[in-house]
BAMAR-331338 format. One record per residue: residue in three letters; x negated, y, z of N, C-alpha, C, O in turn. Coordinates in steps of 0.2 Angstrom, whole numbers, plus 5000, padded with zeros to 4 digits. Layout:
BEGIN
ALAXYZXYZXYZXYZ...
***
This chain:
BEGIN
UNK499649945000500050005000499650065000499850114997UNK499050065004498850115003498250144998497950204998UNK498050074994497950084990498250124982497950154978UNK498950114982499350114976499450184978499450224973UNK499650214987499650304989499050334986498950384984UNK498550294988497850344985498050354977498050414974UNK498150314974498150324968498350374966498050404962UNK499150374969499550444967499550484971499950514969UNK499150504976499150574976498450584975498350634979UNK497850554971497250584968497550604963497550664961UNK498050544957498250564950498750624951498850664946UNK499050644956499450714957499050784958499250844956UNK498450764961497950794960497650814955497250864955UNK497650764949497350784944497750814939497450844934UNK498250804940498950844937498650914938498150944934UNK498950934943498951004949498251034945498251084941UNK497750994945496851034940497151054934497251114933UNK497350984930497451004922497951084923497851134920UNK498351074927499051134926498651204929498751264927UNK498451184934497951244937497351274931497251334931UNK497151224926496651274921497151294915496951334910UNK497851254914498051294908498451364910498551404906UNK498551364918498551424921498151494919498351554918UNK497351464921497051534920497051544912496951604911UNK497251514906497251534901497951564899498151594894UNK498551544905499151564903499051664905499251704901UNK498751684911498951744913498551774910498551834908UNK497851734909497251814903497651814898497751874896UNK497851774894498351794888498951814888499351834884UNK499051814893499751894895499651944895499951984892UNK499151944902498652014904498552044897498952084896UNK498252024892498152034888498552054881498352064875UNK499252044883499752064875499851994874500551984875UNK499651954873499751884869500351854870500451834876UNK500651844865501251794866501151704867500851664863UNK501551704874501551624875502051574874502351554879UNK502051544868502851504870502751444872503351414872UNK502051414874502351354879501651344885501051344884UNK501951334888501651294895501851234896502351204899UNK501351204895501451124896500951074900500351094899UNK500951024904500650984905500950924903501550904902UNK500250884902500350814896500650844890500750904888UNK500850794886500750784877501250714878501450684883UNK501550724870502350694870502750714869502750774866UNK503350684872503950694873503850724878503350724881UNK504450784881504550834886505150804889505650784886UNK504950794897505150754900505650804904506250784905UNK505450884906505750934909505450994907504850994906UNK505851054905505651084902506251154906506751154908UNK505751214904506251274908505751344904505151354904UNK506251384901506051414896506351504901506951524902UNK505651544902505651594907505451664901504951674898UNK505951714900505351764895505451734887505951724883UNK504551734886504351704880504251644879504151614874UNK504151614886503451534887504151484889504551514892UNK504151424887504451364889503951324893503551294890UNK504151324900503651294906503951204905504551184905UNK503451154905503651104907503251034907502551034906UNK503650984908503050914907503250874904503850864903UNK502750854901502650784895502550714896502350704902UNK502750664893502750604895502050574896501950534901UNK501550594891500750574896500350614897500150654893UNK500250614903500050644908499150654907498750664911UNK498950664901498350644899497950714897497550724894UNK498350764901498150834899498450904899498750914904UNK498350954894498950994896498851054890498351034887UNK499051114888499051154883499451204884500051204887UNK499151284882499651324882499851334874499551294870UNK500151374873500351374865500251454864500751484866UNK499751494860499651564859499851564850499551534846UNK500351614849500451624842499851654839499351664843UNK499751664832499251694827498251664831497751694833UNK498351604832497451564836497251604829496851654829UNK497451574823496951614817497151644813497751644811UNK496651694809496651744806496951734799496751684796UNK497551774794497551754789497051774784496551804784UNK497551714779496851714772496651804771497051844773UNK496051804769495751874766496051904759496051854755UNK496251944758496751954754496251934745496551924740UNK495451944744495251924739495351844740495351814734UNK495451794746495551744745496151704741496151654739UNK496751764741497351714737497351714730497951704728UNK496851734726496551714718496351674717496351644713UNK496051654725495751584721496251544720496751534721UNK495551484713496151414713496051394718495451384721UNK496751364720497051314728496551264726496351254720UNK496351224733495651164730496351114733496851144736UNK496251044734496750984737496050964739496150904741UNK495550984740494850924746495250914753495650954755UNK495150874755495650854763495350914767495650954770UNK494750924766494450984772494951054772495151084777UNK494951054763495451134763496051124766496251164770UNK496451064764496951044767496951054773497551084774UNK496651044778496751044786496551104788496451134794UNK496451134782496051204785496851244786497151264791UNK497251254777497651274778498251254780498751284780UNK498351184783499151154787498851204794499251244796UNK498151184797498051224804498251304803498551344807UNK497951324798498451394796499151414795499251474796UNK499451374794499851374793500351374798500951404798UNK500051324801500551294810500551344813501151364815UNK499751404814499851444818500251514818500351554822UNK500451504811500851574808501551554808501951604807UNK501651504809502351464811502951534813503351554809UNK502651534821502851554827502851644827503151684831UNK502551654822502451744823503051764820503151724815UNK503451804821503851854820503651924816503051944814UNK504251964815503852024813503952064818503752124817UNK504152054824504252094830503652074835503552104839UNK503452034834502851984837502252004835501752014840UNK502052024826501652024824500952054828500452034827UNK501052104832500552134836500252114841499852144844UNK500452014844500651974849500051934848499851884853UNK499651934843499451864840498651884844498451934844UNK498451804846497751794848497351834845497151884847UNK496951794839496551834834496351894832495851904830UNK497151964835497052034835496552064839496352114838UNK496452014845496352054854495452054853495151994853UNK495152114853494552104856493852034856494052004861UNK493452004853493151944855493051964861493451914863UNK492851994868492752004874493451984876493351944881UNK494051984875494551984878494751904875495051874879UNK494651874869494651814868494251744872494351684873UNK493751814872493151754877493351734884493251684886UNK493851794887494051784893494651744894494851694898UNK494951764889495751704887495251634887495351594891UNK495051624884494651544881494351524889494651484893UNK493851544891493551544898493851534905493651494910UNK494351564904494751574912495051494912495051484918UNK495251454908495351384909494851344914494951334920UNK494551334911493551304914493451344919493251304924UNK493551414921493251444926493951424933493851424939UNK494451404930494851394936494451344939494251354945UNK494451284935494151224937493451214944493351184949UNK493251294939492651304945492751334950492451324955UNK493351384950493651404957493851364962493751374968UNK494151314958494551254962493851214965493851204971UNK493551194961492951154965492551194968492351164973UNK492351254968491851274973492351294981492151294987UNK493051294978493251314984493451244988493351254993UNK493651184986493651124990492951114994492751115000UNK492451114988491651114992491551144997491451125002UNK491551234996491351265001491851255009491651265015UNK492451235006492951215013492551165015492451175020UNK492351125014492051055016491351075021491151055027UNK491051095016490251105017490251155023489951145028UNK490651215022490451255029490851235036490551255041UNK491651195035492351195038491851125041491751125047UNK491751075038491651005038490950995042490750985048UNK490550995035489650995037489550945030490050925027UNK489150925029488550885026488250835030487850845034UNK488550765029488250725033487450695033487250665028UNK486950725039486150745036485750705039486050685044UNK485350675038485050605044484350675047484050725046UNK484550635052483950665059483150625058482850585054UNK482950635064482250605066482350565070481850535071UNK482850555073483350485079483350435076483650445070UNK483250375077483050335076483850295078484150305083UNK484050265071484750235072484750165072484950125077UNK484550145068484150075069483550055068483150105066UNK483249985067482549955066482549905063482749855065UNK482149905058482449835053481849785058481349805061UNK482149735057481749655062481349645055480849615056UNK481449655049480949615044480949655039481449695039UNK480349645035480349675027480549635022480249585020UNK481249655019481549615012481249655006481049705005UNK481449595002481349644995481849694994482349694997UNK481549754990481949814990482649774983483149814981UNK482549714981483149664976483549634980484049594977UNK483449634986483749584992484549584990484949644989UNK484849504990485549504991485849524997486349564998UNK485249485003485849495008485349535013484849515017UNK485549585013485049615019485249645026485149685030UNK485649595026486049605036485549535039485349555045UNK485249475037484849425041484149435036484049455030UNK483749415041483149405042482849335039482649305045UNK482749285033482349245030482149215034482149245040UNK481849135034481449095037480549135036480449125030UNK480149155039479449175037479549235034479249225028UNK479949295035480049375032479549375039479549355044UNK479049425036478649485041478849545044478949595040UNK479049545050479249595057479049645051478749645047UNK479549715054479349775049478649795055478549775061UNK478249835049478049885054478349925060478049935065UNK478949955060479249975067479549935072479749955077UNK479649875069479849825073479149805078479249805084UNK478649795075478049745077478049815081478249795087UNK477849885080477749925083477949955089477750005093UNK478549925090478949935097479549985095479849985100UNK479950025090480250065091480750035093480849975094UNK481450085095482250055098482350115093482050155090UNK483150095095483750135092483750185097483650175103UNK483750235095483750305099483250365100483250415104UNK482850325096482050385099482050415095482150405089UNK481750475097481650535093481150525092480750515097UNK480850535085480150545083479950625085480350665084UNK479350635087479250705090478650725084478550775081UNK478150655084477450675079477350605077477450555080UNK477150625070477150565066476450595062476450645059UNK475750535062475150545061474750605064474250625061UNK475050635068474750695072474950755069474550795067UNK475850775066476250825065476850815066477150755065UNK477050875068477850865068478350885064478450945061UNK478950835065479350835058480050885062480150875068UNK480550925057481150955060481650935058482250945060UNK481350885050482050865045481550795043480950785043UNK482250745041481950695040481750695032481250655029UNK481950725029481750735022481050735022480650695019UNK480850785026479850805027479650735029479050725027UNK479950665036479850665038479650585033479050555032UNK480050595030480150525026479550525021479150475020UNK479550575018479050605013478350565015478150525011UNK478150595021477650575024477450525027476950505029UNK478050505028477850395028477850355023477650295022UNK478250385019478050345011477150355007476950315003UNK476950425010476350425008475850435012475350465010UNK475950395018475450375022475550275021476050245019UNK474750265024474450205025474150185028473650215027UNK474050125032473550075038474050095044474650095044UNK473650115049473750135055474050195057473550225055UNK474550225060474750275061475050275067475450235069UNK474650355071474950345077475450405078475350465078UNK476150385080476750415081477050405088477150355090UNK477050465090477450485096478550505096478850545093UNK478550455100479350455100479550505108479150515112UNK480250535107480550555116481250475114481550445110UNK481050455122481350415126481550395129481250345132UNK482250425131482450445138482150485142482250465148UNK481750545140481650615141480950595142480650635144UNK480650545140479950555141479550505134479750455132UNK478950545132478550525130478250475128477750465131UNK478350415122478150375123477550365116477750385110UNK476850345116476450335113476550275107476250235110UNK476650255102476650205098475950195092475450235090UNK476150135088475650135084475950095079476150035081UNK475850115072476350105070475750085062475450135059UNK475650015060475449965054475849985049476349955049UNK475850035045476350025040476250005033475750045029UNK476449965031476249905025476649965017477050005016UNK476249915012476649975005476849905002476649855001UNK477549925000477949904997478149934990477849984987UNK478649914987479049934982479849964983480349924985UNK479850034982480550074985480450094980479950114977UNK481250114977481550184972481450244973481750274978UNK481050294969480850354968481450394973482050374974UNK481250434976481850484977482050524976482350564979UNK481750554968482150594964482350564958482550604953UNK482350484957482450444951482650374955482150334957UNK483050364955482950294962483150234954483350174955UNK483050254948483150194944482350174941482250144936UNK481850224945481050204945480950174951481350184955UNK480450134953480150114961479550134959479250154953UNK479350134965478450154965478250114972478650094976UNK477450114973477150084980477250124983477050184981UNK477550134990477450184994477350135000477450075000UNK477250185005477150165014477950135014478450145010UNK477750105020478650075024478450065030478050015032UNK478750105034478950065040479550045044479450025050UNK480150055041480650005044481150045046481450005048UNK481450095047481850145051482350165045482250185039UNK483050165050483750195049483650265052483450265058UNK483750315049483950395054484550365056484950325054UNK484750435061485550425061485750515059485550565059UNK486250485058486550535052487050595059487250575064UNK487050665056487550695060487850755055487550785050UNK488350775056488750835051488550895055488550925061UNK488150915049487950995050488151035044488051025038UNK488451085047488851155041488351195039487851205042UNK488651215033488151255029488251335029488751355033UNK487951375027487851435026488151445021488451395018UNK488251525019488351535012487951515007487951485001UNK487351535011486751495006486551435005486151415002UNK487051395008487051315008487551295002487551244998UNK487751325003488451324997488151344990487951304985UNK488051374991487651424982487251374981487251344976UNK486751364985486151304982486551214981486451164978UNK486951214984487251164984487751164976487751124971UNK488051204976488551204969487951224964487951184959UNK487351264964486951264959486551184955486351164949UNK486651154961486251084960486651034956486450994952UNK487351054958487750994956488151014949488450974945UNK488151104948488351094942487851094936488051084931UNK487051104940486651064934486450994932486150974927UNK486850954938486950864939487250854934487050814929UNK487950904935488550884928488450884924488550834921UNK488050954921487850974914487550914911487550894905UNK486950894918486550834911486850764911486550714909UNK487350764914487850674916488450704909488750664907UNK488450764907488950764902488650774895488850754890UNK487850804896487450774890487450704887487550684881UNK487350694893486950594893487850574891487750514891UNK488450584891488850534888488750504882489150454881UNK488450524876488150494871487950434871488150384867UNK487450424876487150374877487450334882487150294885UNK487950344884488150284889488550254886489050244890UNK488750224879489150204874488950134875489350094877UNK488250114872488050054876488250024881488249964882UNK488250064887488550024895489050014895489249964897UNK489550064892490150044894490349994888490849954890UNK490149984883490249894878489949854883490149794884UNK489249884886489249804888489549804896489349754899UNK489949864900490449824904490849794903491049744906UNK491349824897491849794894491749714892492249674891UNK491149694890490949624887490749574892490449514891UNK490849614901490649584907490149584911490049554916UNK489649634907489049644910489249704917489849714918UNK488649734920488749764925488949844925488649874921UNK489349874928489449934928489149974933488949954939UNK488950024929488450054932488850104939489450114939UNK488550134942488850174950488950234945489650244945UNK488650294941488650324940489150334933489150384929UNK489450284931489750264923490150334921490150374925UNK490450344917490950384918491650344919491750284919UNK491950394919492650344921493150424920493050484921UNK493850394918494450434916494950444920494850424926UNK495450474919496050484922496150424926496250424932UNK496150374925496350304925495850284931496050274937UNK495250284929494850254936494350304941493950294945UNK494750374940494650424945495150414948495050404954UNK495850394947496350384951496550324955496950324960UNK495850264952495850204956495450214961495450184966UNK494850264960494350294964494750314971494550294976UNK495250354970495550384976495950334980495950344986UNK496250274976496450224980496250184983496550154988UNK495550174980494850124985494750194990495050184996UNK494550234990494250284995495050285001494850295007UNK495450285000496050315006496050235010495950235016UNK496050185005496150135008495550075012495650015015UNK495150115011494550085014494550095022494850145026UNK494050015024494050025032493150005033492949965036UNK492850055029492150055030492050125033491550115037UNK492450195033492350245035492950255037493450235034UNK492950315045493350335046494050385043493850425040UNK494650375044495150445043495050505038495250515032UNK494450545043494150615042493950605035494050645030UNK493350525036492950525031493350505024493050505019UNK493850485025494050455019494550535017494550545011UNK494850565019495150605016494650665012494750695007UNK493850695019493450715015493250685006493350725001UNK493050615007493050605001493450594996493250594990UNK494150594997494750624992494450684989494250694983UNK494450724994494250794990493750794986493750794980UNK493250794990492650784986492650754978492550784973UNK492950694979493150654972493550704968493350714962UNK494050744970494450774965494250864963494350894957UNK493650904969493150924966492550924961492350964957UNK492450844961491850834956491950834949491650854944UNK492850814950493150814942493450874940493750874935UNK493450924945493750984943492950994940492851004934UNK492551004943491751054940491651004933491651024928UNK491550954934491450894926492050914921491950874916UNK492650964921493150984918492851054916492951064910UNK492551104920492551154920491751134915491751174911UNK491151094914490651084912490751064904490551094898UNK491251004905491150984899491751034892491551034886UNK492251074894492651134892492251184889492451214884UNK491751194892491251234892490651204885490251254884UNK490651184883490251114878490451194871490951234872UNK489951204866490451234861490451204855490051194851UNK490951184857491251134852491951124851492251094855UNK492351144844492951154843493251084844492851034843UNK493951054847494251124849494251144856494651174858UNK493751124860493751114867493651204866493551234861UNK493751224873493851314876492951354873492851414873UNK492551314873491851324872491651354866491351394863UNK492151294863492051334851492451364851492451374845UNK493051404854493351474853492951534856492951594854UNK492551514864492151574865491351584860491051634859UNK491251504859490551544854491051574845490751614841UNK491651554845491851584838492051654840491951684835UNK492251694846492251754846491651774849491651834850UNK491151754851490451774852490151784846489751834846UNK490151754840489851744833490151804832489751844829UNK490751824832491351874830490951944829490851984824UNK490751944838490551994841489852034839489752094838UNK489551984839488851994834488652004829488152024828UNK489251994825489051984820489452074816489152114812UNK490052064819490352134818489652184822489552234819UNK489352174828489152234832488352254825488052314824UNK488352194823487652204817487852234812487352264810UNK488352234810488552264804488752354805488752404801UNK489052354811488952434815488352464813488252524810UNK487952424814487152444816486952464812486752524812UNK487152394804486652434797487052474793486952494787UNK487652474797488152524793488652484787488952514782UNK488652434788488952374783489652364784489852364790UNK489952344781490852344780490952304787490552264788UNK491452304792491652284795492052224794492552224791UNK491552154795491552094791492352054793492552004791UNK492552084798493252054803493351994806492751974807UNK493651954808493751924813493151854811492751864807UNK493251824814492751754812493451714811493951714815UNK493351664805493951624804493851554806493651514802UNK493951554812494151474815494251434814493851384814UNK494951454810495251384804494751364800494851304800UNK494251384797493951344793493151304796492751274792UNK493251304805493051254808493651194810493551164815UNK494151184806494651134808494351084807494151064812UNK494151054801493850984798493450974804493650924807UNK492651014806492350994812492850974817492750924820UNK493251024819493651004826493950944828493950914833UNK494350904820494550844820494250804822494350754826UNK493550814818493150754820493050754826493250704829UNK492850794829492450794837493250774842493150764847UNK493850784839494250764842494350684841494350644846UNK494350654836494350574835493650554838493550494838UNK493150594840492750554844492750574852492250564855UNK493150594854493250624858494050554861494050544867UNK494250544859494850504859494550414859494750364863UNK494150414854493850344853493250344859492950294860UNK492950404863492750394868493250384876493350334880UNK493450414875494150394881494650334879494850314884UNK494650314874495050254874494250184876494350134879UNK493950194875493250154877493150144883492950084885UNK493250214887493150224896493650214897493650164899UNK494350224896495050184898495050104899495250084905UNK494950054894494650004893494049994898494149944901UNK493650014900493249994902493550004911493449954915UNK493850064913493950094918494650034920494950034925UNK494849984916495449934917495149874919495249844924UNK494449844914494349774913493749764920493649724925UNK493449834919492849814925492649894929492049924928UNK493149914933493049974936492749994941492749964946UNK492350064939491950094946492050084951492550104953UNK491650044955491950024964491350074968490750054967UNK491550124973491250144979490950124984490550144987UNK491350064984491250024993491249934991491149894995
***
């Protein structure tokens, strides 16, 4: 049961994101003059529909997205273009049916309503404000999290002590092998609870530093612990092993080991914790929305039974399965499980606002580089005193658009399939 509620109210949440960015694109194109005649979430059949003004608000039978509807998106033909002879190439064709669609809707009362007319600055903003919601939404769950909540941080406390060294490939690493060798901080005496104070003759404040420096120390090392208010001397063998890089953990390398769990505690963040924090994670996105190119191979061979990787991508579909492992799990507590709801439905608001942002028609990104191209290219023409060249014609990137949409579809029908037969598990 509580898996099937996770479900639905992570997928209501991700309703709420899609509707929340066709949002910021419905008021900048009002603010702006622009006539809207539909607001919609999902594609299809309209399921409820409610018609306020100019705009028909409502929803669609799949839930797999959402749209607003802005009259006059493109410019018409240039008036030297209607001598020419009509071409029938499929390109022209798509060029002018997408032209044609957009003039549909225009009136002659309207005619001063249309997209196309308003500024490239002011189109850049209509086109952006989608993606930038995204971003408001997710900095603002994070920031509620990281300052409201904390960031769970491991200390210099000692949580536990592994009794033996496994391989870092080990299936089962809760028992100890017949003839596995005591860790180094086993042999060396540590307990659960000690605070390391100095480790090789310095002192550590964060375990990160602390860590650092026992991966790249070796032999004999003499570390001082507090226990139970007093001082205790140790000495500590620590042998090199093979561990995962820790800023590439799909590399290992030889490092020191000596055997310790930190224990972890929630510590909140600054404002400056937050900014360095959303800095990092929206340049994580940027290069995991690069890299979907290449992850075309994993996901055929999870589909074909092979393994799915922790980091795979995954859809509507198993972000929503995502949220149903997360509520119904009994590996973390209440707090923690609903923390991680958010978080979860944060990462796909910024992985929204990342990949939107891509310029590339027809996502929000090839509308704002086609009124930046716009911009430039008329401000050049100012410059050398040359006819003002007018709008940049959209429409005649439709051909491109299509395609990047059928591979954009056959990429999602791929992660859908895969997010059904063999999906992301957390726990």
């Amino acid at each position: 049961m509580l898996v099937v509620v996770g479900i639905v109210i992570f997928f209501v949440g991700l309703l709420f994101s899609i509707a929340w960015h066709e949002l910021g694109h419905l008021l900048t194109a009002k603010m702006f003059g622009v006539k809207v005649t539909q607001y919609m979430v999902g594609f299809g059949r309209t399921l409820w529909s409610r018609k306020k003004g100019d705009t028909e608000y409502g929803i669609k039978a799949v839930p797999f997205g959402g749209y607003i509807r802005m009259i006059g998106m493109f410019p018409p033909k240039r008036e030297e273009e209607y001598g020419r002879t009509a071409s029938s190439a499929p390109w022209r064709v798509m060029i002018e049916d997408a032209r044609e669609a957009a003039s549909e809707e225009v009136t002659a009362e309207d005619a001063h309503r249309q997209f196309y007319q308003r500024k490239p600055w002011k189109r850049i903003i209509v086109m952006a404000a989608g993606p930038v919601m995204n971003l408001i939404l997710a900095v603002g769950i994070f920031a509620a999290i990281l300052m409201g909540y904390g960031v769970s941080t491991p200390t210099t406390t000692v949580e536990a002590v592994s009794e033996c060294v496994l391989p870092a490939d080990a299936a089962d690493t809760t028992t100890c092998p017949a003839g596995a060798p005591a860790s180094p901080a086993a042999a060396a005496g540590f307990r659960p609870g000690d605070r390391i104070v100095e480790f090789n003759g310095r002192s550590y404040a964060e375990w990160e530093q602390l860590q650092r420096a026992i991966r790249d120390s070796s032999g004999t090392v003499p570390v001082v612990v507090e226990r139970d208010g007093q001082r205790v001397h140790l000495s500590a063998d620590l042998m090199q092993t093979e561990r995962p890089r820790l800023d590439d953990t799909s590399e290992s390398v030889t490092v020191g080991f000596l055997g310790l769990t930190p224990t972890m505690h929630l510590v909140k963040q600054d404002v400056g914790g937050v900014v360095g924090t959303m800095t990092n994670m929206v340049t994580l996105t940027a290069q995991k929305v690069i890299e979907l190119p290449q992850r075309v191979p994993d996901l055929v061979g999870a589909i074909a039974g092979g393994e799915r990787e922790q980091d795979s991508p995954v859809g509507i579909v198993g972000a929503s399965r995502l949220g149903g492992e997360v509520l119904s799990s009994d590996q973390i507590g209440v707090d923690a499980r609903i923390i991680m709801m958010f978080n979860l439905l944060a990462g796909v608001n910024l992985s929204l606002f990342v990949f939107n942002m891509l310029p590339l028609l027809p996502l929000d990104g090839g509308h704002i580089a086609g009124a930046a191209w716009e911009s430039i290219r008329r401000g050049f023409a100012k410059v050398v005193r040359r006819p003002d060249p007018g709008p940049f014609d959209t429409a005649k990137l439709m051909p491109v658009a299509y395609a990047v949409s059928l591979l954009f579809i056959g990429y999602s029908l791929l992660v859908l399939v895969a997010d059904v037969v063999n999906p992301v598990t957390l726990f």
